[in-house]
C-alpha positions as CSV (number, residue, x, y, z in Angstrom):
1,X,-23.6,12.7,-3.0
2,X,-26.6,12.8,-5.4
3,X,-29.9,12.0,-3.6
4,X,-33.4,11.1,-4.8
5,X,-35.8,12.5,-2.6
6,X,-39.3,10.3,-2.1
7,X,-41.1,12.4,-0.1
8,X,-41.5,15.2,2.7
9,X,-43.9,17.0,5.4
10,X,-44.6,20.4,3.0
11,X,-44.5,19.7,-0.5
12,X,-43.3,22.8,-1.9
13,X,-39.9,22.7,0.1
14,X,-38.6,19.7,-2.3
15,X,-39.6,19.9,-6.3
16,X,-37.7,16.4,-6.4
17,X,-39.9,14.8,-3.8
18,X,-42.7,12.9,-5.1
19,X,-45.3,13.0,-2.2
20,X,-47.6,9.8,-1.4
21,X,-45.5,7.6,-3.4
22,X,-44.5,4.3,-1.3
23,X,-41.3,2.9,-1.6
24,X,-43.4,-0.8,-2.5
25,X,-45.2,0.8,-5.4
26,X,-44.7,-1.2,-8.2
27,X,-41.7,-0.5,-10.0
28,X,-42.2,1.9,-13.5
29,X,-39.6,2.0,-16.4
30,X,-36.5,3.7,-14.8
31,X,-37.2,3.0,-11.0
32,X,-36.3,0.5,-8.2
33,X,-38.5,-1.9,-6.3
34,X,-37.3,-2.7,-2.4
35,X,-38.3,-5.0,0.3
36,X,-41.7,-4.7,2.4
37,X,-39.4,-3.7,5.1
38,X,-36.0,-1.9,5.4
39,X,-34.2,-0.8,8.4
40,X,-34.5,3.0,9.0
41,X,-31.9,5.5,10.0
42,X,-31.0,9.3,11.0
43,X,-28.9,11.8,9.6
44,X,-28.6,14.9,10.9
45,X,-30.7,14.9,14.0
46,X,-27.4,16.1,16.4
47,X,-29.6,16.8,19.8
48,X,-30.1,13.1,19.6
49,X,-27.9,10.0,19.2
50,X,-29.5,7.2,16.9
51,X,-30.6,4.9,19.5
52,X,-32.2,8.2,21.9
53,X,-34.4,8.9,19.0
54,X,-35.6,5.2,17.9
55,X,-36.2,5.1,22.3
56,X,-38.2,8.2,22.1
57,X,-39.7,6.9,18.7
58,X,-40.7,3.6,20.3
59,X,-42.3,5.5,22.8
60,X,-44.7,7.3,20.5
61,X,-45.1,4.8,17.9
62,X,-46.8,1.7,19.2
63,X,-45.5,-1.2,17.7
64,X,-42.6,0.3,15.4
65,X,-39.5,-1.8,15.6
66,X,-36.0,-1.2,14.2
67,X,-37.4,-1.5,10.5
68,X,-40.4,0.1,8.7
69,X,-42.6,-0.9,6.1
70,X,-41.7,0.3,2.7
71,X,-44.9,2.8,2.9
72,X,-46.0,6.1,2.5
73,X,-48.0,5.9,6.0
74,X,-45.5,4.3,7.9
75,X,-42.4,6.9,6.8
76,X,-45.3,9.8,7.6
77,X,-45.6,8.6,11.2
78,X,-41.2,8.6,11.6
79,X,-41.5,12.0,10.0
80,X,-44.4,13.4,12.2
81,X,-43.3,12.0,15.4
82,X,-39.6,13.7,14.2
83,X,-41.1,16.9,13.9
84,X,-43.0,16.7,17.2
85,X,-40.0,16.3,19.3
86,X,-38.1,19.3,17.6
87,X,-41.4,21.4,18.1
88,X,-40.9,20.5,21.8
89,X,-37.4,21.9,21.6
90,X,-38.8,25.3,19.8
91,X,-37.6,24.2,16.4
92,X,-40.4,24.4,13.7
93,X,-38.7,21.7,11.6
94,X,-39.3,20.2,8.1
95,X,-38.1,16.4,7.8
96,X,-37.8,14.2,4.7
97,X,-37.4,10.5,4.1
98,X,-34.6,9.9,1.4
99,X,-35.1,6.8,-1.1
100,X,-33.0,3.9,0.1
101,X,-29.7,2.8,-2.0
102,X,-30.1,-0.5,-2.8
103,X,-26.8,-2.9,-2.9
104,X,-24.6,-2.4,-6.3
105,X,-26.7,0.8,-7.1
106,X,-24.1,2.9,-5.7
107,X,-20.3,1.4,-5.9
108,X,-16.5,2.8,-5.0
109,X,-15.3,5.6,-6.9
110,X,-14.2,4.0,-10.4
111,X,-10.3,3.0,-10.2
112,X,-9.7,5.3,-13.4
113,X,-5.7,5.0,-12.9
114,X,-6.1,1.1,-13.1
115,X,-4.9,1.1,-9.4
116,X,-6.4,-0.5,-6.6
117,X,-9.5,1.7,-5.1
118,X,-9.1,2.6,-1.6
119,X,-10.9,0.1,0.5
120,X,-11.2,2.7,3.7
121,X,-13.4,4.7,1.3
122,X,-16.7,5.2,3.0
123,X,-19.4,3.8,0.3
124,X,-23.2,3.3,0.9
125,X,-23.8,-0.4,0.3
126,X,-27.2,-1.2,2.5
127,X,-30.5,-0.4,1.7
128,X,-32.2,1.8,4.6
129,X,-34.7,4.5,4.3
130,X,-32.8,7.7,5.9
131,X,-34.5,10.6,7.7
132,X,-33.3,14.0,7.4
133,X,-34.0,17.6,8.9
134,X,-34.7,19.9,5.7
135,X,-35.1,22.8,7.9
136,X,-33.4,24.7,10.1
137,X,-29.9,24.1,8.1
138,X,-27.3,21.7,10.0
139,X,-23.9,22.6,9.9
140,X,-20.4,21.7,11.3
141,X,-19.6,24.4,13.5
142,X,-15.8,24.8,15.3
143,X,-13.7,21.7,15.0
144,X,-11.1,20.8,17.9
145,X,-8.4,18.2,17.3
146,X,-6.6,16.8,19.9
147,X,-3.7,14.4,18.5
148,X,-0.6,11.9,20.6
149,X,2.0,13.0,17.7
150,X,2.7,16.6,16.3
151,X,3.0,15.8,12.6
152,X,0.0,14.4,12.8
153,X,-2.0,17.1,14.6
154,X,-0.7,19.7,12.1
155,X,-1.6,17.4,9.3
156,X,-5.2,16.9,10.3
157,X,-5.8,20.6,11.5
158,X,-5.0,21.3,7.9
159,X,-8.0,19.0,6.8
160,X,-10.4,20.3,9.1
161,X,-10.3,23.6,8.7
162,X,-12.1,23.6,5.2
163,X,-14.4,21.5,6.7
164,X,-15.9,23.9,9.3
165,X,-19.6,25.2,8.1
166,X,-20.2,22.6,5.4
167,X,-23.5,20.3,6.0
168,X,-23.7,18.0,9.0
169,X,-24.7,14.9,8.0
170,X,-24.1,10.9,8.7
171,X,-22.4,11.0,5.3
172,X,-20.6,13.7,5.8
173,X,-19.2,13.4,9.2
174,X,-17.8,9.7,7.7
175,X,-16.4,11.3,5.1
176,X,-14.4,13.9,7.3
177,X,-13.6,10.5,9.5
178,X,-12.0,9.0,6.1
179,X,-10.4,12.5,5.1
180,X,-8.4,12.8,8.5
181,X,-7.5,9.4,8.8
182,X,-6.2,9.4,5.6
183,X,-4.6,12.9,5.8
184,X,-2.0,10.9,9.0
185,X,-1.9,7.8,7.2
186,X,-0.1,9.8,4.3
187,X,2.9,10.4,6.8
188,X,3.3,6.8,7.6
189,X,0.9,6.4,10.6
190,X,-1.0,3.8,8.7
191,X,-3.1,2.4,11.8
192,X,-4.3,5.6,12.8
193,X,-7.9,6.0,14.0
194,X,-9.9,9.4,14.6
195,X,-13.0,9.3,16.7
196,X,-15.5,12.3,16.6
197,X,-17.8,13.5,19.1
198,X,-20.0,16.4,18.7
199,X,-21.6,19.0,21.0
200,X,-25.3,20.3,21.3
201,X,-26.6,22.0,18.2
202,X,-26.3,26.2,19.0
203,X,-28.4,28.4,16.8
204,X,-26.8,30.6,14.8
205,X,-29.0,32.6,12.5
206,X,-31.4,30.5,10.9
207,X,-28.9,27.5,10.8
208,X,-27.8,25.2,13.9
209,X,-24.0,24.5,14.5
210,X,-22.5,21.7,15.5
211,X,-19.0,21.5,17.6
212,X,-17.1,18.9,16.6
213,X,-14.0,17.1,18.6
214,X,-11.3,14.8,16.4
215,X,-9.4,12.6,18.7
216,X,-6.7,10.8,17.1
217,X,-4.7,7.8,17.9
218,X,-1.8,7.9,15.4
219,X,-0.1,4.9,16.4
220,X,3.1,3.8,15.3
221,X,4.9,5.3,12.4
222,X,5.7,2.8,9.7
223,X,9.0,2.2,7.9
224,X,9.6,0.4,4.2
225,X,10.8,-3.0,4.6
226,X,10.8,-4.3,1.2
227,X,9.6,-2.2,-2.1
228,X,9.1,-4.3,-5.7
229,X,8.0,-4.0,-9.0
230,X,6.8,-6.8,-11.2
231,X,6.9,-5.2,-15.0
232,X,4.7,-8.1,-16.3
233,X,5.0,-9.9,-19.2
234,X,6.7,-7.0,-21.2
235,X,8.9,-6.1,-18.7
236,X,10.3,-9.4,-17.5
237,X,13.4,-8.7,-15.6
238,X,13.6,-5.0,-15.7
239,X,15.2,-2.8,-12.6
240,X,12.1,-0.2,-11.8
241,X,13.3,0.6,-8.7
242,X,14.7,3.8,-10.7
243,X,10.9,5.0,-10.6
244,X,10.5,4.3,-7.2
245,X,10.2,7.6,-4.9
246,X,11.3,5.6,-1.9
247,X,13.5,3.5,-0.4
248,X,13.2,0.4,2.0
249,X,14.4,1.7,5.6
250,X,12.8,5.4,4.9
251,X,9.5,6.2,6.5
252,X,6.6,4.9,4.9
253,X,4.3,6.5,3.0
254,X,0.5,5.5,1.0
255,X,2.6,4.5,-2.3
256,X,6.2,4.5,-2.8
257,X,5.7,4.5,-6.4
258,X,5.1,7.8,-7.5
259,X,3.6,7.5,-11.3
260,X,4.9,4.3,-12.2
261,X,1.3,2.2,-12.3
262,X,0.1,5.2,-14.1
263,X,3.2,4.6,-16.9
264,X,2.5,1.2,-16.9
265,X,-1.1,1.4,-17.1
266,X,-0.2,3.7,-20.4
267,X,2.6,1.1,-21.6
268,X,-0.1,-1.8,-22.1
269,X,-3.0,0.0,-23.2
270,X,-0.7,1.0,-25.9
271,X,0.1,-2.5,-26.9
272,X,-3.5,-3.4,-27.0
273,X,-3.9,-4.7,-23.0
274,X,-7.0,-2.5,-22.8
275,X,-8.1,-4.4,-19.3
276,X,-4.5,-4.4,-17.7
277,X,-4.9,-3.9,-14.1
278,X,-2.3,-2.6,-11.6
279,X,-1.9,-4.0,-8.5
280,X,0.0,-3.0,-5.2
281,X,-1.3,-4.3,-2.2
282,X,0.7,-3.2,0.9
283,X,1.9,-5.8,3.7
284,X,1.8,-4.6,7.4
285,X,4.4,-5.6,9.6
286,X,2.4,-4.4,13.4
287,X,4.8,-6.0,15.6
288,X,7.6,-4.6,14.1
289,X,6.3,-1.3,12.3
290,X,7.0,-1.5,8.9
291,X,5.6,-2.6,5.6
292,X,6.1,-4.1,2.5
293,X,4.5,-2.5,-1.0
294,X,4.7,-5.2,-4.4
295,X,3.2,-3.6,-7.4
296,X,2.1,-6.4,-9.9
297,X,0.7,-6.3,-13.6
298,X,-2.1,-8.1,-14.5
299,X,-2.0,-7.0,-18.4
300,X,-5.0,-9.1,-19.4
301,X,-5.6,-10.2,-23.3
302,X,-4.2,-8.1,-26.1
303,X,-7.3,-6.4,-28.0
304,X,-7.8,-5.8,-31.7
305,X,-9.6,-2.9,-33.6
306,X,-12.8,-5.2,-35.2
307,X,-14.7,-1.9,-36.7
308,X,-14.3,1.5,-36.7
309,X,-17.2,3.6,-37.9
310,X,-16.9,7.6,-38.3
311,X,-20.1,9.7,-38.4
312,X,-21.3,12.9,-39.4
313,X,-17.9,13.8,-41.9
314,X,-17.6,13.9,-45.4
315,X,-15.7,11.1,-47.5
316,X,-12.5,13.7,-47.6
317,X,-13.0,14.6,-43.7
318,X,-13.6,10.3,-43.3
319,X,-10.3,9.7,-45.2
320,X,-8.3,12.4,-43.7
321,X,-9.5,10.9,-40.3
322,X,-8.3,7.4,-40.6
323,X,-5.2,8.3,-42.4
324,X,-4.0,10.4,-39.0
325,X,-5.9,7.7,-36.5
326,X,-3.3,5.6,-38.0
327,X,-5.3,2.3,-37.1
328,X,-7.0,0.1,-38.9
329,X,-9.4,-3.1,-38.2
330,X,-7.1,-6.2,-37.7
331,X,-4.6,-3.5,-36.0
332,X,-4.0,-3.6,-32.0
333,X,-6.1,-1.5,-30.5
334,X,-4.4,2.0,-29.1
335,X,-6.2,4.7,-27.3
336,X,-3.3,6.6,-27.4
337,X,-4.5,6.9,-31.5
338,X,-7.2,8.9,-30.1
339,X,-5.2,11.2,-28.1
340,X,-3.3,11.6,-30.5
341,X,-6.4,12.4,-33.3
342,X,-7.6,14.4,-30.8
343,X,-4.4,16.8,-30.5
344,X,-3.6,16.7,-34.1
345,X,-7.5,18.2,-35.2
346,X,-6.6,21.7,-34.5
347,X,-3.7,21.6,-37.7
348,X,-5.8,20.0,-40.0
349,X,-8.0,22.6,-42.3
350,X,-10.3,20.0,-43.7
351,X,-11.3,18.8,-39.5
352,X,-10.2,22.6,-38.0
353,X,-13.2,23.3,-35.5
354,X,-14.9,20.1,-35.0
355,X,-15.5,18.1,-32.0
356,X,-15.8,14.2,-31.3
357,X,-16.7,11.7,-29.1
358,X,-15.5,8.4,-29.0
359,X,-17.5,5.1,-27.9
360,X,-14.6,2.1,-27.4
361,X,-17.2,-1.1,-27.2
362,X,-15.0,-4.0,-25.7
363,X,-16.5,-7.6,-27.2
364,X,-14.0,-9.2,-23.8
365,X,-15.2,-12.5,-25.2
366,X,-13.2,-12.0,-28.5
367,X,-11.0,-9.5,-27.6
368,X,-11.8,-6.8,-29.9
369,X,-12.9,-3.1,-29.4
370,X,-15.5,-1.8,-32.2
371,X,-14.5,2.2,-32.3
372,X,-17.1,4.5,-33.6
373,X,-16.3,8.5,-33.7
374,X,-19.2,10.6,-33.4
375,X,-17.7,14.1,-35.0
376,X,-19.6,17.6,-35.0
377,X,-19.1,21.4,-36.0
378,X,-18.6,23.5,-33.4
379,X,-17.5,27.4,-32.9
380,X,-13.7,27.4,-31.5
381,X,-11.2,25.0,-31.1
382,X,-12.1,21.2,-31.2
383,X,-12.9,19.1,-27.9
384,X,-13.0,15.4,-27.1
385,X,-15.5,13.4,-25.4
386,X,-15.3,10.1,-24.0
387,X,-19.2,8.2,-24.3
């Protein structure tokens, strides 16, 4: 998770910090404005829960609430009063404030299978101003799980174990919340639910560790009731049930269709669908257990190739270029052309060597894509880049 940090107690502990700089500052070329007032949170402050520390905050703070103003004061007060109560506990302690995420600045992972993207995925979607201890280190210490079915104990012991000693954070302990669940949902337990509690901090070295205990419900095991694929418009009426890598009546797991919406995905793009969209929504069946997966194609409109410009080649190097690109302006657009440029570079003796990039700009109004390879000379054997 990449962070900006805005400022912190001692300078010289964070180069990225920029101390005395207020969130409310007028916004520069490259930066974000935010609210007068955001709501403020904690992330690794494990002696305390959240609502402890805002108590004990309240206390100390006259007047603070459960949002701050947007300033460098009013973060410096959080931070100092922070710092006080880990003093009282013997901990000489360096806190930060973190620069808030404002909504759409930070969205899902990018669906780059044209599938649908996990909506369980744990995503930061409101702004708050975050508080974290720089120093001492924080980190996940011994993790106990405790499970009501076997599979799903051994399944989840095998995703926690690499998770012992990484960085104890509200992020991360979501994360390994997500990675759990999702480790028993893969065998079919698709309601299950993991709840995490965590011990007192124990020093270690110059680091604190945090015990962690993973209690899962898995619930009931699901089976296939119905499985079906919808080709789209250029598979109308095909059987691809013979891609399928289960069956209705077997236990259920994630996605019973293996790489199918990744061959599909392939299939259109190669006949110029280049915004086809897979979708496979599953159905759950609670009362009864099972569920019902329908994978549809939404192929989109049909792009053409409107320009294609080639830079940094010679007029031989240019001509030899097109002639294995194969496509043309007017043509349908195929990005499999590019792939297969890209693998055919390393037999040519006029292009043996070079590199390229290639920057696809999609006019969706027209439905055209205006292709432009950026080529260069390079030592070894030719790589692509995708701008």
């Amino acid at each position: 998770m990449v962070r900006r940090c805005r400022t912190a107690i001692i300078a010289t502990v964070l180069s990225c910090c920029v101390a005395g700089s207020a969130l409310s500052a007028p916004a520069q070329e490259g930066q974000h404005s935010y609210p007068a007032r955001l709501p403020y949170s904690f992330s690794n402050f494990a002696w305390w829960t959240d609502d402890e520390l805002r108590m004990l905050l309240k206390k100390r703070i006259p007047g603070i609430g459960d949002d701050l103003e947007t300033t460098t004061a009013a973060e410096g007060r959080i931070r100092d009063a922070l710092t006080a109560l880990l003093r009282e506990k013997g901990i000489a302690a360096q806190v930060m404030s973190i620069e808030p995420t404002l909504p759409g600045l930070r969205r899902p992972l990018p669906d780059l299978l044209g599938m649908d993207v996990d909506p369980d995925l744990p995503s930061a979607t409101k702004p708050s101003i975050v508080f974290e201890l720089v120093k001492p280190q924080v980190v996940i210490g011994a993790i106990k799980v405790k499970a009501n079915a076997d599979d799903a104990l051994a399944a989840a012991k095998r995703e926690l174990q690499r998770n012992e000693g990484k960085e104890f954070t509200e992020w991360s302990l979501h994360f390994l919340q997500y990675e759990v669940e999702k480790s028993v949902k893969r065998l079919g337990y698709f309601d299950a639910k993991a709840d995490l509690n965590h011990g007192s901090p124990h020093k270690q070295g110059e680091r604190y560790l945090v015990d962690e205990e993973v209690v899962i419900d898995a619930g009931s095991r699901y089976r296939f009731a119905s499985i079906t694929a919808d080709g789209g418009p250029l598979l109308a009426g095909k059987d691809l049930s013979g891609f399928f890598v289960a069956r209705a009546g077997e236990p259920a797991v994630p996605s019973p269709f293996g790489q199918l919406g990744l061959q599909l995905r392939a299939f259109y793009q190669q006949h110029g669908y280049a915004d086809v969209h897979i979708t496979s929504d599953p159905v759950l069946d609670r009362e009864h257990a099972t569920i019902s997966y329908a994978l549809r194609v939404m192929p989109g409109s049909v792009y053409d190739l409107r320009s294609l410009t080639i830079n940094k080649l010679d007029a031989e190097q240019e001509k030899r270029v097109r002639k294995i690109l194969g496509m043309m302006p007017g043509d349908v657009y195929r990005e499999k052309a590019i792939t297969d440029l890209y693998h055919a570079i390393p037999d040519e003796p006029l292009l043996k060597g070079y590199t390229f990039g290639f920057s696809p700009k999609p006019d969706r109004s027209a439905a055209v894509v205006d292709l432009t390879l950026d080529f260069a000379k390079k030592d070894g054997e030719a790589t692509v880049t995708i701008q």
